[in-house]
N, C-alpha and C positions, 0 to 999 in steps of 0.2 A: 891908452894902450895896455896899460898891465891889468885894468879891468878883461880886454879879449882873452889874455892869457890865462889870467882867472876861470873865466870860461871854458875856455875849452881844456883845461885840466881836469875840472869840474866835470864836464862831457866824458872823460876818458875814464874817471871813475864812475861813475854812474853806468857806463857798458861794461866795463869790469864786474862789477856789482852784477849785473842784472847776468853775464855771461856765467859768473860764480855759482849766482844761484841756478840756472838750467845743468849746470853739469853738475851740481849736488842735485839734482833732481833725478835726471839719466842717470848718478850714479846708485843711490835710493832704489830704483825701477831694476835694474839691470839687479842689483844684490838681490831684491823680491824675488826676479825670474830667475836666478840662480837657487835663491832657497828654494824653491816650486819646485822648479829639476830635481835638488836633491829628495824633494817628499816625493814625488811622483816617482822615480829610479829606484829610491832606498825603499819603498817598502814602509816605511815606517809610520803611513799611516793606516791606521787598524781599522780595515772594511769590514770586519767582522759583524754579521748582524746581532748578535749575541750583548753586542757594547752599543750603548744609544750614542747620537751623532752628540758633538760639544754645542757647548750654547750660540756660538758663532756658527758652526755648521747647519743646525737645523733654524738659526734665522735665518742665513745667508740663500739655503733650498727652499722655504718656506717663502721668504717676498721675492724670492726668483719666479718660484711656482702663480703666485698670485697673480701676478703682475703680466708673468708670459700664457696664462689661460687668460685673463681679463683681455687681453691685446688682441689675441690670435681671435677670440672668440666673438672678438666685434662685431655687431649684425647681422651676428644669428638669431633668426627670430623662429619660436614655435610654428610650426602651420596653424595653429589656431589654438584656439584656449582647454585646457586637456577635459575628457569628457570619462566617464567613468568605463567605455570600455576601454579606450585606452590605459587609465590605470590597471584596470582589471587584466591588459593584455601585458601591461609593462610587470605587474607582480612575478605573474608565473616567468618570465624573464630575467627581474631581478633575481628570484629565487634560485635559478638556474645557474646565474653567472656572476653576479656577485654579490650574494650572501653570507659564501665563507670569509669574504675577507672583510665586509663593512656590516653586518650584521642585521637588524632588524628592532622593533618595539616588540620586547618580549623575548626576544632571541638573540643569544651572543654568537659571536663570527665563529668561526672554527678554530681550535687550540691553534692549531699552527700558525693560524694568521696572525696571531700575539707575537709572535718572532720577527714578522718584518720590518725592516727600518727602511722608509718613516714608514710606522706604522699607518694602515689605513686607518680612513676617521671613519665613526660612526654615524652613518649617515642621518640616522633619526637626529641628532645635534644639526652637524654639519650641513645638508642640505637646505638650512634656509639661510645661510653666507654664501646661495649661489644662487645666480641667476639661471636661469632653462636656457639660455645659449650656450650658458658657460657649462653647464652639465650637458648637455648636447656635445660641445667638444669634446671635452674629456674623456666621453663613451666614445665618439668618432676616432681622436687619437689617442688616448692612454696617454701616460710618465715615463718618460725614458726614465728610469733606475731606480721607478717604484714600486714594482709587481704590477701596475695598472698596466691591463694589454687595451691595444685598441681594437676598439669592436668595428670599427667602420669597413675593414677587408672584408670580413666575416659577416656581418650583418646590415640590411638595407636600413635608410636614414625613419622609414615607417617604425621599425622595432626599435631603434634606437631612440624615438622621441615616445615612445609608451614608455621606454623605461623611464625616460624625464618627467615623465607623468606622473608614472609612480614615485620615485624618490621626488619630488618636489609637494608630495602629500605625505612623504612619512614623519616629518615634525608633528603632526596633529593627530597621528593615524594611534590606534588603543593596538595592547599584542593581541586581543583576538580577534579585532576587524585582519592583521594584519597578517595570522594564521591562516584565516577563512579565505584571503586573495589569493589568489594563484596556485591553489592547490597545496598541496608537500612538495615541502623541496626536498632534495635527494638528499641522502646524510654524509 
């Protein structure tokens, strides 16, 4: 008999316990979403593009980023494997539209595009950490809150997969083959 008793004493701390801990947990959660309210209301965090994001912020955007174009962009596959006039039509394209802010082999972006936070990548680096579906999306939808607009209102999925043509040959591309594509680009 005093073993039962044992027991279910035992039982009644152990839900104690375990209720303990959910409401330090809910109360954790709820303080978090109070401080949020206050940074969000008060202002006091500095949107400024002029100040680069903290080390938390630009990982937190950065495997955001990664993660939500790798997903979205599942199963996008090239029409077929890029041929040189597609590059050659994606150049005079990239040239046109997005030069100033990701630059070229041989060619740096435009001053001002050194001001945006996050800064655009250089594509000559950066496009061989992307796959052609995944550059395919990001020309279709842009960054909400990166300067990248999306091209896919404005432009049909044909022009958009030239330009993947080209930016997926600018890692290996020299600046004078890179000049010679697509003409001038406008300054």
């Amino acid at each position: 008999m005093l073993g039962d008793g044992v027991a279910i004493v035992d039982d009644r701390r152990k839900k104690a316990a375990g209720l303990d801990v959910a409401a330090g947990a809910l109360g954790v959660i709820a303080i978090l979403g109070l401080a949020g309210l206050f940074i969000v209301y008060s202002g006091t965090y500095n949107v400024a593009a002029t100040q680069e994001h903290t080390a938390l912020t630009r990982w937190a955007f950065g495997t955001t980023f990664r993660n939500s174009v790798e997903r979205h962009a599942e199963g996008m596959v090239a029409p077929g494997p890029a041929t040189a006039e597609m590059i050659a039509a994606g150049a005079a394209s990239y040239k046109a539209m997005c030069h100033h802010c990701h630059g070229g082999p041989g060619a740096a972006r435009a001053g001002w595009a050194s001001g945006m936070r996050p800064r655009p990548p250089h594509l000559v680096e950066a496009a061989s950490e992307w796959e052609p579906g995944e550059v395919f999306w990001l020309l279709r939808h842009g960054v909400k809150m990166s300067g990248m607009p999306a091209f896919g209102p404005t432009h049909d999925d044909r022009t958009l997969w030239n330009i993947v043509a080209f930016v997926k040959d600018l890692p290996g591309m020299t600046p004078e083959r890179y000049a010679a594509l697509g003409g001038e680009r406008d300054q």
